[in-house]
N, C-alpha and C positions, 0 to 999 in steps of 0.2 A: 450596751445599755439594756436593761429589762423594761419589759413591758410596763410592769406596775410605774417602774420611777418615769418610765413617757407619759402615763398617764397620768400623773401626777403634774405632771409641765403643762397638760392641755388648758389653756385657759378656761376662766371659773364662769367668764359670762358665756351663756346658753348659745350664744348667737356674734362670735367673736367675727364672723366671713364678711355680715354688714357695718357700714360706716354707723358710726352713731346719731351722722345726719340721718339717715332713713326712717321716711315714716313710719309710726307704731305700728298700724294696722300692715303694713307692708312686712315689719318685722313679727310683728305675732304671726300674720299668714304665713311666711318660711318658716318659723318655729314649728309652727302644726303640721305643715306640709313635710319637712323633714320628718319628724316625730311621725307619722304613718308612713311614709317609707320604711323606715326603720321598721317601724313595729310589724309591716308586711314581710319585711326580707325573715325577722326574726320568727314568726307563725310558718313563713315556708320551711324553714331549716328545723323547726322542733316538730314539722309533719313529718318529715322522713321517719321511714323504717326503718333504715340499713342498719343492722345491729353494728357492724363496723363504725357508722357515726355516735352513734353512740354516748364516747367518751368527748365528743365536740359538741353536742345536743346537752348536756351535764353541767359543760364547762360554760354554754351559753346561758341556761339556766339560773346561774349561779351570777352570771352579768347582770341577768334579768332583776335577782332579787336583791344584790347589791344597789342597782337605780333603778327605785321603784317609782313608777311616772314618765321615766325618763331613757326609754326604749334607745333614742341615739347615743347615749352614753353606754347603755349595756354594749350595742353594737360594735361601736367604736373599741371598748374594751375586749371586747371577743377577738377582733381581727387585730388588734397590738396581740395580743396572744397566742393566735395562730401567727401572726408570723414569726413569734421566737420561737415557735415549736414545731417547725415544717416537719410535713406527716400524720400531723393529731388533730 
């Protein structure tokens, strides 16, 4: 299976891990809480230098401008990615 069409399966609500009982403010706070993780992991991977990365710094870039706002989704799609392309 490729990447694109798993990402296409990922469900649509933001926040599919909590129950839909969970409080708002419980469920906003994990939203944002994830959302800068994310957007942390993604600031350390586009500082490198290694010209070797390169072509994975490009690839995430392009995660990045696909979901704009939405740094856990570029993420997510970066790593379905790399792992059907082991080595890139």
């Amino acid at each position: 299976m490729t990447a694109e069409r798993m990402f296409q399966a990922v469900p649509s609500d933001p926040d599919p891990w909590m129950s839909s009982e969970t409080p708002a403010e419980i469920r906003q706070f994990a939203i944002e809480s994830l959302r800068w993780q994310a957007q942390e992991i993604i600031d350390e991977l586009l500082c490198s230098k290694d010209p070797a990365d390169e072509p994975v710094r490009d690839r995430l870039r392009h995660c990045v401008a696909r979901n704009p706002g939405r740094p856990e989704r570029a993420l997510l799609e970066q790593l379905m990615t790399s792992r059907d392309r082991p080595g890139i």
